[in-house]
C-alpha positions as CSV (number, residue, x, y, z in Angstrom):
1,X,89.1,106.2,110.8
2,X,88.8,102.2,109.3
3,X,86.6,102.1,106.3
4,X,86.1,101.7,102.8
5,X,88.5,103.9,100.5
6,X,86.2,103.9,97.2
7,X,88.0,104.6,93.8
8,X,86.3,106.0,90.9
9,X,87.3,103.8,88.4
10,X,84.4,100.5,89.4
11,X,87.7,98.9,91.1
12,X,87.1,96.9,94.1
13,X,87.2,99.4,97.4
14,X,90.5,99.0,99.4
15,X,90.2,98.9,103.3
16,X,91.5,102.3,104.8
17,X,94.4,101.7,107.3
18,X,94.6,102.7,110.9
19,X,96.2,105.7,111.9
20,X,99.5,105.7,112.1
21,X,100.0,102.5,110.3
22,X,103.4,102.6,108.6
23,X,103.3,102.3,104.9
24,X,105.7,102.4,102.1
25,X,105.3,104.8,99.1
26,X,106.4,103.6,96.4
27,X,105.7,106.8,94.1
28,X,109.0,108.6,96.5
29,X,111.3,106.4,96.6
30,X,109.7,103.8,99.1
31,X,109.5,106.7,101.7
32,X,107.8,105.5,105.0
33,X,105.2,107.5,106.1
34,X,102.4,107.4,108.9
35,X,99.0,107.1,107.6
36,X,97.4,110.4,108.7
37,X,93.8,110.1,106.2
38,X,92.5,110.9,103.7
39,X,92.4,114.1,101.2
40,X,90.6,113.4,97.8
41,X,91.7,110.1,96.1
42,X,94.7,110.2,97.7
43,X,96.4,109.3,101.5
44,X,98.4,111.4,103.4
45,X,101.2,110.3,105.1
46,X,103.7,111.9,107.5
47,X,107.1,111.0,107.7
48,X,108.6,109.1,110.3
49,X,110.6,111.7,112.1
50,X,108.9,114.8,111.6
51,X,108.3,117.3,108.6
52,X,106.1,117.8,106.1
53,X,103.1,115.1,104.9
54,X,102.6,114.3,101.4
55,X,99.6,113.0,99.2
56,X,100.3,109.3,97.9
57,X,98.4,107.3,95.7
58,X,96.8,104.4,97.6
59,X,97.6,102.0,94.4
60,X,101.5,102.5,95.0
61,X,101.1,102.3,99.0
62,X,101.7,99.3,100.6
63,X,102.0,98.0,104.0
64,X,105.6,98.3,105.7
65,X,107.4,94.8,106.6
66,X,109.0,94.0,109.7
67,X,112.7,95.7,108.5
68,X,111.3,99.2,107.7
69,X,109.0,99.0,110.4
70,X,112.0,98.4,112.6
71,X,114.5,100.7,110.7
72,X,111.5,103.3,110.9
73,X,111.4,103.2,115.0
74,X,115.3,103.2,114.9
75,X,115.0,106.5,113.0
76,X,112.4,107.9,115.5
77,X,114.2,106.6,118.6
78,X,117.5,108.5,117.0
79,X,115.8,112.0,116.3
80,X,114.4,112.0,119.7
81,X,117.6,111.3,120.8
82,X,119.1,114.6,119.4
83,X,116.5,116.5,120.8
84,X,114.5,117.3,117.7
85,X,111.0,117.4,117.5
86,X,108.4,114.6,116.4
């Protein structure tokens, strides 16, 4: 769902992702995540292989580059591999 993501503080709107971009959350670790939406003033993302989605904070989100999007699909292509579940 593209759009406008609107913080309360008078700070210029950020664009909303696509679903399923991969971003990188800076507030874990730089965990990669799917963008799955929006909940509140924060995105949820899902990891990569499988599990439980967190809330981030779309000021320590950023896009992932062209290594963790590739280390990412490695990942996925690995659990899939072993027969676990996405």
């Amino acid at each position: 769902m593209p759009g406008e993501y609107g913080p309360v503080d008078g700070r210029e709107p950020r664009p909303l992702p696509a679903l399923g971009t991969l971003l990188v959350d800076a507030g874990r670790d730089d965990a990669i995540g799917e963008f799955r939406g929006v909940t509140g003033q924060h995105w949820t993302l899902r990891p990569v292989c499988g599990g439980t989605e967190w809330q981030a904070e779309p000021d320590r989100v950023r896009l992932a580059n062209d290594a963790e999007r590739l280390r990412a699909g490695t990942a996925r292509a690995n659990a899939r591999s072993r027969g676990e579940f996405l």
